[in-house]
C-alpha angles and dihedrals in degrees: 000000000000119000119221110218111225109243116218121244097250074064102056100042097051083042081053084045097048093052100047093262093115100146089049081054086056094046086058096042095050093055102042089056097051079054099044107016095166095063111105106197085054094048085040089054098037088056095051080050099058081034092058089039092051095251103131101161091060094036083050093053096043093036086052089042089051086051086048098055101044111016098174096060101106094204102052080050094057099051090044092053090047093053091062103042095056092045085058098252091131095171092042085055103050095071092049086048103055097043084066100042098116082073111081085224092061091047087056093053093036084058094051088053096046083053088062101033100031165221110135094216102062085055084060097048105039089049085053097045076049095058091043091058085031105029088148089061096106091184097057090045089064094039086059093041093047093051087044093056089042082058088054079244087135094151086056094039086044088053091044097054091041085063089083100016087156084069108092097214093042088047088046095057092041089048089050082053083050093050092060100080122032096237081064098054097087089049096051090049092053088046099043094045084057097050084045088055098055096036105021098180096056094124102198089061096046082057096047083048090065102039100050082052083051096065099042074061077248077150095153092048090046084057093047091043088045085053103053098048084051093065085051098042096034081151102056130106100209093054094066095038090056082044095057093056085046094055103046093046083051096052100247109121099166097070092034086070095042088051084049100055093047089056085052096048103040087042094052083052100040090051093032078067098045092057100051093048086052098044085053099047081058105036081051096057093042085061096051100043083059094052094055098049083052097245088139103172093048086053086050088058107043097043082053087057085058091060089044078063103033116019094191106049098137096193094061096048084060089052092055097045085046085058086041090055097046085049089050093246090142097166084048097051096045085041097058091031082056087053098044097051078042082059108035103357092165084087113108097206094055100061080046084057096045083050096052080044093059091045097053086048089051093241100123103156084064093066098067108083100042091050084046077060105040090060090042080066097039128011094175092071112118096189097056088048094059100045090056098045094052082044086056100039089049098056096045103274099116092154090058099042091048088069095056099049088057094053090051091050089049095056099037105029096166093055109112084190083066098052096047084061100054089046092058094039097055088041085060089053094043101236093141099180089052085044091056089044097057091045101049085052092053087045082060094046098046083055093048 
């Protein structure tokens, strides 16, 4: 008879995580650690799960724990690291960081903490032992050879971006170095006609082109040049600004004046945007600052002066019905949190508010499918869990609403709330000693 091998747990759950089944990986995980918690790879993998589920305090304590275990292991360092970085914690990162930086992931990163903590020139110098291990990243590349020009380094910007002088964006930048200096001019020309060649609409070359034509007196070939970028920017400010210049040096004041009026135009629209995603950004945070000094009816007033901005911005519409809810507006609040899913619906937490929203109304069947929504867009939401799992247990689905409760437990294991739910929902299901269990686990918490 065949024998079946046991697979560990690390196993199973990448086996759960290969095939979608990512909070049934976490369940495992969870578990396995409380069993075995000095075992790094769980606590590694444990701590990518709550990352991937938005959970950074716990990834942040497994991922630590994992670090803490094997030091030496250049990839639990990294993610560590990562974690970190990404979470704000600069000087915690730096060690991690540079534990893994024989990997070319963990240089990138280094170099973006360097940027915050200094010096500058280990930005330089981590970016280029990067390139040496990446040479192929064409985005880093440009990273390297933009902070080198911001520094006025433009020999050393010049040699990064003629690594990879085949790539038109990287042969645009090294051509507008070139342009500085009129020994570079025939150079740039070369390098921008080639980038022209393989991506012919980028716009900020077709204007370098002419200028640099400019500045040769190719006068006749800059207009051409201008010319052609307008048919394919038909939409941009600075085509018709340079235009303008072209037309009247060629003699052609009639369409130097056309050209003119279109700049004018296209530029009053293009700022006249600018400014209104920028007065609502403000305005935004103005609103929210309010809110969280409790000045509730400021923050009323102010969110509302977002909408008179941008009538669909679907976060602060949340944010009202959120004020209508805690003043017991109901209608109100399902009302706004409608409009906002009808606006962005691909929000997790709005289809959750139009859920607490049925409930208060007592129209809990109608709960349900927007909570069913809420989790397709993000399993890893403890809130929604709970709330459908006290929707199922109270009408008689205590199996159900068993397994979210779990879940719930599984993503937040130091709520007592949590624990109060799964003991309901096992004494429904008489099972007395898990009952007990859960209850003597929300007792700990509660003291804690």
């Amino acid at each position: 008879m065949a024998l079946t091998l046991l697979q560990s747990p690390v196993e199973e759950a990448r086996a759960l995580i290969e095939s979608g089944r990512s909070l049934e990986a976490l369940q495992i995980l969870a578990e396995a650690a409380r069993a075995h918690p000095s075992d790094p790879e769980i606590q590694h993998l444990l701590g990518a799960l709550y990352i991937a589920g938005g959970r950074t305090a716990e990834a942040i304590r497994h991922l630590g724990k994992a670090v803490e275990l094997e030091p030496d292991e250049a990839s639990y360092a990294l993610a560590y690291g990562e974690l970190l970085y990404r979470d704000g914690q600069f000087e915690k990162a730096l060690a991690p960081l540079q534990i893994a930086s024989t990997l070319p992931e963990a240089l990138i990163l280094l170099a973006a903490v360097y940027e915050k903590l200094g010096p500058q020139e280990d930005v330089f110098s981590t970016m280029a032992r990067y390139l040496e291990l990446r040479p192929e990243d064409k985005g880093a590349r440009l990273l390297l050879g933009q902070q080198l020009e911001a520094a006025k380094r433009y020999d050393d910007a010049l040699s990064v971006y003629r690594g990879d002088s085949e790539d038109p964006v990287l042969a645009y930048h090294a051509a507008e170095v070139l342009a500085r200096d009129r020994e570079g001019y025939a150079e740039a020309e070369s390098l921008v006609r080639g980038a022209l060649e393989t991506k012919p609409e980028l716009l900020e070359a077709g204007l370098l082109l002419a200028r640099v034509l400019e500045r040769q007196e190719l006068y006749p070939d800059a207009l051409e040049e201008l010319e052609r970028v307008k048919v394919l920017h038909p939409e941009a400010p600075q085509v018709y600004f340079n235009l303008t210049r072209a037309y009247q040096r060629a003699g052609r004041p009639e369409d130097a004046k056309a050209a003119a009026a279109l700049f004018k135009n296209l530029d009053a629209q293009e700022q006249e945007a600018s400014d209104r995603e920028a007065r609502v950004a403000v305005t935004y945070k103005q609103a929210a600052l309010l809110l969280q000094q409790g000045k509730m009816l400021e923050a009323s007033s102010v969110f509302r002066s977002v909408l008179e901005i941008d009538p669909d911005h679907a976060q602060t519409q949340s944010m009202l019905a959120k004020i209508a809810f805690s003043k017991g507006d109901v209608a109100i609040a399902r009302r706004l949190i409608a409009q906002a899913i009808e606006d962005d619906g691909e929000v997790a937490e709005y289809h959750y508010l139009r859920a607490l929203f049925a409930l208060k109304a007592n129209t809990p069947s109608e709960a349900i499918p927007p909570l069913q929504r809420s989790l397709e867009l993000d399993a890893g939401f403890p809130d929604a869990w709970s709330m459908l799992g006290s929707i199922l247990l109270d009408s008689g689905r205590a199996d159900e609403a068993l397994e979210c409760f779990l879940k719930a437990a599984t993503l937040e294991p130091s709520s007592a709330t949590v624990q109060l739910n799964l003991a309901s929902a096992y004494a429904a299901l008489g099972d007395a000693a898990a009952e007990e269990t859960a209850m003597e686990r929300y007792r700990e918490l509660t003291r804690r």
